[in-house]
N, C-alpha and C positions, 0 to 999 in steps of 0.2 A: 106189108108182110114184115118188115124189119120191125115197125114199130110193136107188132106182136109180140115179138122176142125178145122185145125190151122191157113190155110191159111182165111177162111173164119170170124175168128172172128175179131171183130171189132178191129181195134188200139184205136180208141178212149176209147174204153171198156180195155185196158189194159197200155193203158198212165198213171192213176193215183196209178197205183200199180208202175210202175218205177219211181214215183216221192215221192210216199211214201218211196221204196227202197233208194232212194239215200239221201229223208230228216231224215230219221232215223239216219243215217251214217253221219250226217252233212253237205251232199251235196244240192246244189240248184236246184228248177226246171230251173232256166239258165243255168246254167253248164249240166243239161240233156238235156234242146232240144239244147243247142252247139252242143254237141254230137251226138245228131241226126238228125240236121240239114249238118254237118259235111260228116255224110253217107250217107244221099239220097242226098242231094242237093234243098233241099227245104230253103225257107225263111224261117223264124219266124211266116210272117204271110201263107206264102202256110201252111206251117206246124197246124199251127191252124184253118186253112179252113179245112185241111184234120181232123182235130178231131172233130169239129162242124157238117162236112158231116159224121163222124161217118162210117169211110171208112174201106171197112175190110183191113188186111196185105195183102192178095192179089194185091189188087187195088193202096195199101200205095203204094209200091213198083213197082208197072208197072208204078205208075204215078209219079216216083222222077226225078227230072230232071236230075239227075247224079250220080250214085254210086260212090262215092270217089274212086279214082285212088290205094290209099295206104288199102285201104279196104283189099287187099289180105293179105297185112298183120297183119292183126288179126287173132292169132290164139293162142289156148288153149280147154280144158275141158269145153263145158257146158251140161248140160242138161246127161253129161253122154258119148258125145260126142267128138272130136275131131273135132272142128269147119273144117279145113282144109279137112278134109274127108268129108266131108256132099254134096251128090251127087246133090241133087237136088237145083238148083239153088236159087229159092226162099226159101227154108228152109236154106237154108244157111245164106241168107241175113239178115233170123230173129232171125237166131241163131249171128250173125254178133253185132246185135243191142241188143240181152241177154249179149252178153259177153265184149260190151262196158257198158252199165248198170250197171253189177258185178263191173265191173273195177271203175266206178264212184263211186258205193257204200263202195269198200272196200278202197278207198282213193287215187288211185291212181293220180299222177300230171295229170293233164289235156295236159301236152303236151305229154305225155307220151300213156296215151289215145289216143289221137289224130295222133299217130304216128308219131308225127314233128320230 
């Protein structure tokens, strides 16, 4: 049931709390949607259609044109978690994009994020 109501809330209702996250830290809202454009496969501007339509995580996700290939390897602690255990496919994917965020906000290189 939880995971329902995760899956249902908006991205766009929670894109300005990641961009706060990472300008805190002295990261840029460029370097955050790299990074998320990076994992779905969205443009810059799909990407910002998807926050204007005010799309939930569910929909973000069924409608990316491409899950990054190296996505599997992302893996670490979020939320309490152990990213790589996370059974269900779309919670994974949003834990995916929690623990690239962390990694933007706690400094890490951007290629390194990025898995290059």
């Amino acid at each position: 049931m939880e995971n329902q109501r995760v899956f249902k809330m908006s991205f766009a209702g929670v894109y300005p709390h990641y961009i706060n996250k990472a300008e805190k830290k002295g990261r840029t809202k460029e370097e955050l949607d790299s990074i998320i454009c990076w994992l779905t496969g969205y443009s810059i501007q799909q990407l910002q259609q998807q926050i204007d339509n005010k799309t939930d995580f569910e929909t973000f996700f069924a409608q990316a044109p491409q899950l990054n290939p190296n996505a599997s390897k992302i893996t670490g602690v979020i939320c309490g978690y152990r990213v790589e255990e996370i059974e269900n496919p779309l919670m994974r994917k949003i834990r995916y994009l929690d623990k690239l965020v962390d990694e933007l906000a706690k400094g890490k290189a951007m290629d390194k994020i990025l898995r290059s």
